[in-house]
C-alpha positions in Angstrom: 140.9 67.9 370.8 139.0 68.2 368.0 135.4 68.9 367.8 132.2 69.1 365.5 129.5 70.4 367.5 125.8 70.5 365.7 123.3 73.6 366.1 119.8 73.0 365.3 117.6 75.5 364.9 113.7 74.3 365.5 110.8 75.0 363.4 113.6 75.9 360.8 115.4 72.5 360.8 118.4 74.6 360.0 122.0 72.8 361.7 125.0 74.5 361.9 128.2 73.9 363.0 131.1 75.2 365.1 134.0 72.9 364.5 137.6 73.1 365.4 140.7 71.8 367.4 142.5 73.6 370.0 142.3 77.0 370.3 141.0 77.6 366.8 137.4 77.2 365.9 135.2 78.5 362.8 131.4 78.5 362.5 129.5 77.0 359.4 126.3 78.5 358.5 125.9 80.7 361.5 121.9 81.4 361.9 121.0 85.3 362.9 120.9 84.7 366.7 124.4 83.6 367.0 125.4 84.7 370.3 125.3 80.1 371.2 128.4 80.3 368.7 130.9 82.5 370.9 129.5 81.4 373.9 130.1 77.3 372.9 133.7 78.6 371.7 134.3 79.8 375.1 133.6 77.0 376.7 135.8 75.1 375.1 138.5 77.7 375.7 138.8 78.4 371.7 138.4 81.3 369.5 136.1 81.7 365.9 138.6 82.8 363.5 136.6 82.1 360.7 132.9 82.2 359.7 131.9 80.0 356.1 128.7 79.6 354.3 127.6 77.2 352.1 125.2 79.0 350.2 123.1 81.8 350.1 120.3 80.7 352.2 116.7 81.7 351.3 115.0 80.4 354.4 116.6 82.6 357.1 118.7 85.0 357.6 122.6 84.4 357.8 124.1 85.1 361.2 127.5 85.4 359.6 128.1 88.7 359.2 126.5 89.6 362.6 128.8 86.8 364.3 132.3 88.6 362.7 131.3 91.7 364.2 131.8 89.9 367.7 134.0 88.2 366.8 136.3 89.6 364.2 136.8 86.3 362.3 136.7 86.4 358.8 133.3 85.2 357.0 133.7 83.1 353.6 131.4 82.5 350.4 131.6 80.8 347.2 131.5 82.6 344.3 128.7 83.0 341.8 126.4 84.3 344.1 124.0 86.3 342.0 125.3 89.5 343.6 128.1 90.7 345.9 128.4 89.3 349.4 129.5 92.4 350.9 130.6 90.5 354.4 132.8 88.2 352.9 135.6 87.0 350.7 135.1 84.9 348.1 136.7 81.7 348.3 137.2 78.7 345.7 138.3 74.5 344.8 141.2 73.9 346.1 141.4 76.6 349.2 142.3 75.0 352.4 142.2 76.3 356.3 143.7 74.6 359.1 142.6 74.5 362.9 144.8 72.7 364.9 145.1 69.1 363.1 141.9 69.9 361.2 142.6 70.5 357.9 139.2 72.2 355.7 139.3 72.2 352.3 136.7 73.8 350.0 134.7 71.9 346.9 132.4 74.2 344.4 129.0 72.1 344.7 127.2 74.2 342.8 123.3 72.8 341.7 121.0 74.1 344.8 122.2 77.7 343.9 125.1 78.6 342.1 127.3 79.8 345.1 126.8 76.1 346.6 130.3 75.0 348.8 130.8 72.2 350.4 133.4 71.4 353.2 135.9 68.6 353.4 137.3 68.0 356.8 140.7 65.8 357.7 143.0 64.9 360.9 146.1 65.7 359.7 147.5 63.4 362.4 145.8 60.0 361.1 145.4 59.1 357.5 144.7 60.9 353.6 140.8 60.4 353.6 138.5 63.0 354.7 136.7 62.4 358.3 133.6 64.8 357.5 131.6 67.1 354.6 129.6 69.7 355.5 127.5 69.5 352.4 125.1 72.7 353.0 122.0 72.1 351.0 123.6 70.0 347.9 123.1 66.6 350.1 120.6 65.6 352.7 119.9 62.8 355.0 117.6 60.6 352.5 117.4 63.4 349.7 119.4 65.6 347.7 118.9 70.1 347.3 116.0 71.0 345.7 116.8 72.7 341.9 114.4 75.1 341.0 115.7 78.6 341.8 116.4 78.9 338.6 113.7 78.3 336.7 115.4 78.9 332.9 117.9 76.6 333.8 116.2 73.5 335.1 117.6 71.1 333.4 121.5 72.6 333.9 121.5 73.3 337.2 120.2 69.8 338.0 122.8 68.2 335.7 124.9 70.2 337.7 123.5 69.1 340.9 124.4 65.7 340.1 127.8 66.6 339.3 128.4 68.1 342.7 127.2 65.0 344.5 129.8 62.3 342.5 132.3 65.2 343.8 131.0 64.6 347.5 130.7 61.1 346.8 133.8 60.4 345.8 135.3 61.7 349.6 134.6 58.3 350.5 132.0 56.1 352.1 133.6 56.6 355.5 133.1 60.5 354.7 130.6 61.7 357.9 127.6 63.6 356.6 127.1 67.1 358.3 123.9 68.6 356.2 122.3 72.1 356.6 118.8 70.9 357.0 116.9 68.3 358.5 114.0 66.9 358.1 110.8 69.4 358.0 113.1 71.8 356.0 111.5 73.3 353.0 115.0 73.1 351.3 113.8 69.0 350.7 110.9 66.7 350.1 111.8 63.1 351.6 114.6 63.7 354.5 115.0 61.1 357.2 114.2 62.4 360.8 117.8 61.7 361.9 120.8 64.1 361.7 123.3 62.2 361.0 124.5 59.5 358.1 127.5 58.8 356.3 128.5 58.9 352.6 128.6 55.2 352.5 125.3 54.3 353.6 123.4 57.6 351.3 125.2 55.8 348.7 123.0 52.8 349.2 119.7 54.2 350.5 119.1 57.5 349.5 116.7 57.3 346.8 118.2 60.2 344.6 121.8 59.0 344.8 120.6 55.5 343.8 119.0 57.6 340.8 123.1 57.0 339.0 122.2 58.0 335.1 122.9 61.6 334.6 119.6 61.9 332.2 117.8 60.3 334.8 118.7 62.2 337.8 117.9 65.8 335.4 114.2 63.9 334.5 113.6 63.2 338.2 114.8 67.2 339.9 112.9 68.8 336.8 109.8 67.3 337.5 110.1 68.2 341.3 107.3 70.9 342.5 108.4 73.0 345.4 106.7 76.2 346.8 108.3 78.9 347.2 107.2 82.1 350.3 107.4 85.2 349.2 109.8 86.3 351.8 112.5 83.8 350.0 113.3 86.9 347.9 114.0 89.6 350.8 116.1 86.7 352.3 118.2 86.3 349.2 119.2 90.5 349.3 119.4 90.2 352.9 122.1 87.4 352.5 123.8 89.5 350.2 123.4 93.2 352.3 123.8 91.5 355.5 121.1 91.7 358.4 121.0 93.6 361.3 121.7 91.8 364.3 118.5 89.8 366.1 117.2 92.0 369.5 119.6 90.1 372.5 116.1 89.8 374.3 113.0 88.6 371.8 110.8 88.0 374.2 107.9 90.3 373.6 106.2 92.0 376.3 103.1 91.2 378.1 99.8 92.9 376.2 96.5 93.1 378.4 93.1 93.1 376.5 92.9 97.1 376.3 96.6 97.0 374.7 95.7 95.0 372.0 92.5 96.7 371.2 94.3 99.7 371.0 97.1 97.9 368.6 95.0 95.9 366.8 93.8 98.3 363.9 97.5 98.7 363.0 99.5 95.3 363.9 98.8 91.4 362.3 97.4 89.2 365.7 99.0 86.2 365.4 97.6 83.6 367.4 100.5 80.4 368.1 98.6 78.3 369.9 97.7 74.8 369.2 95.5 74.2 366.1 92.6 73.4 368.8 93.0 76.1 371.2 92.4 78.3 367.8 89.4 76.3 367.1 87.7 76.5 370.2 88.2 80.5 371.0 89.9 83.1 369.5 90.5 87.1 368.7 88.4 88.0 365.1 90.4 88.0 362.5 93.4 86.4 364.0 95.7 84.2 362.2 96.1 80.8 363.1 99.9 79.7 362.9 100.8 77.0 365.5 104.1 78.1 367.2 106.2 75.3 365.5 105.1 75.9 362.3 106.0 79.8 362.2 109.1 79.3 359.8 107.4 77.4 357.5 104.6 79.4 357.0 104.5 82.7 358.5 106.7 84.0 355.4 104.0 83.7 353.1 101.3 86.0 354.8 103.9 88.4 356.2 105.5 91.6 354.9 108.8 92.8 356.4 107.4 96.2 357.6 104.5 94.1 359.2 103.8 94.8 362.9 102.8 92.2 365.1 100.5 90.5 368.0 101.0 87.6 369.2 97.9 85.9 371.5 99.9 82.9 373.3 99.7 80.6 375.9 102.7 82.3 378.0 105.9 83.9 377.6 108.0 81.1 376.9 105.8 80.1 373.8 105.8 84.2 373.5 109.5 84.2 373.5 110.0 81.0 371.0 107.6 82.4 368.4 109.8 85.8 368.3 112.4 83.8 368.0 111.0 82.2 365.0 109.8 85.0 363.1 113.3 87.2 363.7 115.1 84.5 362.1 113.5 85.2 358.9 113.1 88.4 359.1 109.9 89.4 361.4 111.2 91.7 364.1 108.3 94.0 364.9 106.5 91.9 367.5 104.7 94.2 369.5 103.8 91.9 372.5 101.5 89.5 373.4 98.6 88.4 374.3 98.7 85.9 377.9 96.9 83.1 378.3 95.0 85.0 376.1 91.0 84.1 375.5 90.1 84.3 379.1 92.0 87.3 379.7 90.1 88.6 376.4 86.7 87.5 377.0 86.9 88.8 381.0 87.2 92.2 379.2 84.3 91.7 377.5 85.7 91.5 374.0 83.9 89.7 371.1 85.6 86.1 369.9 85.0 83.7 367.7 85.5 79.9 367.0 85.5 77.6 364.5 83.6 73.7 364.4 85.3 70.5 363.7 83.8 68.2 361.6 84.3 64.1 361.2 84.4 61.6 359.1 81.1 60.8 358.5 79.9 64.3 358.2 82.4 64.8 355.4 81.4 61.6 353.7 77.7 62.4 353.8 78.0 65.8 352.4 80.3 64.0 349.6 77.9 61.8 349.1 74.9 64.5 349.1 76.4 66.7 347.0 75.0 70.3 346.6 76.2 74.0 345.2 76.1 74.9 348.7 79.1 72.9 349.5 83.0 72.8 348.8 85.3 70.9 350.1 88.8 72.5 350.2 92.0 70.8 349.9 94.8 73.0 350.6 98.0 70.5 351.0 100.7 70.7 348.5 100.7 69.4 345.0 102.9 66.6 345.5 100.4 65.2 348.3 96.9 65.8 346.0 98.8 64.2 342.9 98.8 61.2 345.5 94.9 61.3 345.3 92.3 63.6 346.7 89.0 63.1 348.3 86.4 63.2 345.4 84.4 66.7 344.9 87.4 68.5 347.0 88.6 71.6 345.4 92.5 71.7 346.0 94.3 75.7 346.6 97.8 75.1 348.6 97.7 77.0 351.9 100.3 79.6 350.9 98.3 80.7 347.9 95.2 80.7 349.6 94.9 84.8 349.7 95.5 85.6 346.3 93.1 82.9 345.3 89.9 84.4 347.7 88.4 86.4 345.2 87.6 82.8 343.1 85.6 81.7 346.0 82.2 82.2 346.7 81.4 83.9 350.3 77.9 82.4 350.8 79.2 78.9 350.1 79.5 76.7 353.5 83.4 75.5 352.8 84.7 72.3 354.9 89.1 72.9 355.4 90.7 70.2 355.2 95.0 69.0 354.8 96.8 66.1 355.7 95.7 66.5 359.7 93.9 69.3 360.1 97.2 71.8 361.5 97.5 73.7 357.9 93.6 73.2 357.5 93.3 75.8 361.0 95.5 78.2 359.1 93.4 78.2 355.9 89.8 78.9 357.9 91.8 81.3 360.3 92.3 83.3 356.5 88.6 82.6 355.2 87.1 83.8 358.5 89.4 86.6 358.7 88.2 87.9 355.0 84.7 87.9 355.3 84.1 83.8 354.9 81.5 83.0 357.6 80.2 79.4 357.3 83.9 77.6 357.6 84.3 74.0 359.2 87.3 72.2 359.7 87.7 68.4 359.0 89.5 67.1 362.2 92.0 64.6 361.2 92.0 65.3 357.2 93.3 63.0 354.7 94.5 61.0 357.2 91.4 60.2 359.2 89.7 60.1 355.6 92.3 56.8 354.8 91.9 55.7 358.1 88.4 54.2 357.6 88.9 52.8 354.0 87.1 55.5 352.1 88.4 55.9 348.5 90.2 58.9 346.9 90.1 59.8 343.4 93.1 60.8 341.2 94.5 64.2 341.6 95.9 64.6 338.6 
């Protein structure tokens, strides 16, 4: 019988695949824990006898060469991949695989990077036109890959972009639509939050593909901004070296209040509790990263070498934040901290907190004015060119530590974002560094809109 069964990765909104027919199976885009992949084949009484990749990913590691070692299937890449793929052979248009009645064939979809594939699959058994394209990050539910790895070839590799999606395109609007991210990825902007579509209806609602002059299309991905973590370029050689397989048990062990003052000098605390929970109480100079959003931001306060505490709410979210961070490269979690400000303030160890602010507090210090006051703005550029609060200074989370030295420690600075999660992360870093009089506005942007206030241009 055949199958495509869907693997999605949280936090990440990575999906991959394990797809076959019988007793032959392959694995596309395998993430670094990949154990699920050998265990799923089993159940269904099949065996991986080939591993393929889309692309180089930058936003996690690849499982695939850590998957052939147990399994001994064969791993495959496209070509043009900015250096050798040591774990795999390089395959190319027009190569074809067979699992059962499944017939893959290969398309060079270059645009995201340069080694971009994407994967045709048909049932041999009923009719010419393909069933399914696993598209890797060239097309998206509701978007298209973002373009600007390269950044002194904008306007080519989105010319070439668009070229690769007429190529999917023209697979036919029955064509099933298996992407490698979801929505929350950083690999897009305006995914839907489903994981699943069809060529036919992107064709007629996806806002890029509706985009069908070439010029246009090149105008629109050039003027795209996109961040970029630093630890996109240790997952790019990792991709290319192959990683080290993920510990078979992540979950770190339990740290009582005497461990982690003995750690702390030397490790990064971590706290992955909720936004509020941070707020309320927490271990000086902590850094606030709720659990879920780990992937997305972890990477750019991180280094490799890094060792780490965790304060958490339990094992299990203990276990799931390891998780996250050894997917992109983190594996030096130390242990963590249980349940962990009681516990801490038992001991009698110092913490700290940090107050939440409202509307109308934020509106009358607008309004008041003052050099003893900044607002900070630290959502994305795409979200502040859609206006900002007036007198709001605007420094994206991610570049908020190389920015601290332009800020002024004895000014009393109001955080503020969308909703007030990536806001907790910014004061977790002023208060960490030395910034004492830090305030959070609960509810951001959004409460700010909420009760008609006006915004001024962020241009």
């Amino acid at each position: 019988m055949m199958f495509v069964e869907p693997i999605k990765s949280p936090g990440l909104a990575q999906l991959s695949y394990l797809i076959g027919d019988g007793s032959e199976a392959a694995v596309i885009d395998p993430r670094r824990d990949c154990e699920i992949y050998a265990e799923m084949a089993r159940q269904r009484g099949c065996r991986i006898t080939h591993i393929f990749e889309t692309h180089r990913n930058e936003d996690l590691i690849s499982g695939a060469p850590i998957l052939a070692e147990l399994t001994g299937a064969a791993v495959h890449h496209g070509p043009n991949a900015a250096g050798e793929v040591t774990y795999a052979d390089t395959v190319r248009e027009g190569d074809d695989f067979s699992f059962g009645s499944m017939l893959l064939k290969v398309l060079e979809t270059p645009g995201h990077t340069d080694d971009s594939l994407s994967f045709a699959i048909y049932d041999q058994d009923f009719g010419n036109q393909a069933i399914g394209v696993f598209s890797g990050d060239a097309l998206f539910v509701g978007d298209v890959g973002r373009t600007d790895f390269y950044p002194d070839r904008k306007e080519e590799v989105a010319g070439l972009l668009y070229d690769s999606l007429q190529k999917i395109l023209s697979l036919g609007d029955q064509t099933i639509l298996y992407p490698a991210h979801g929505a929350g990825s950083v690999c897009g902007d305006n995914m839907a939050d489903r994981d699943f579509s069809t060529l036919g209806y992107e064709r007629v609602n996806n806002p890029m593909l509706l985009i069908t002059d070439r010029e246009k299309f090149i105008a629109r991905k050039v003027a795209e901004h996109h961040e970029q973590p630093p630890y996109f370029h240790n997952m790019e050689q990792l991709n290319l070296d192959g990683s080290a397989p993920a510990a078979r048990v992540v979950t770190p062990p339990v740290l009582d209040a005497d461990d982690v003052h003995r750690l702390i000098e030397k490790a990064e605390v971590i706290d992955v509790r909720s936004a509020s929970a941070y707020q309320g109480a927490h271990l000086p100079g902590s850094l606030a990263i709720p659990c879920d959003m780990l992937p997305a931001f972890a990477g750019w306060y991180l280094d490799a070498t890094d060792e780490i505490i965790l304060v958490a709410d339990g094992s299990a979210q203990a276990e799931s934040a390891a998780r996250h961070l050894a997917r992109i490269g983190y594996d030096r979690v130390l242990g963590f901290l249980n349940t962990a400000m009681p516990g801490w303030a038992a001991a009698g160890r110092p913490f700290g907190s940090v107050p939440v602010v409202d509307v109308d507090t934020v509106k009358t210090r607008v309004h008041d004015g003052g050099d003893g006051w900044q607002l900070l703005d630290v959502r994305g550029k795409k979200e502040v060119a859609e206006g900002v609060i007036p007198t709001a200074r605007c420094i994206y989370v991610g570049h908020l530590p190389e920015q601290l030295e332009k800020l002024a420690k004895d000014k009393h600075y109001t955080v503020m974002c969308a909703s007030g999660a990536r806001a907790t992360i910014a004061a977790s870093i002023l208060r960490r560094t030395g910034f004492d009089k830090v305030d959070i506005f609960l509810g951001s942007m959004g409460a700010w809109k909420a009760k008609g206030n006006d915004v001024a241009s962020g241009d």
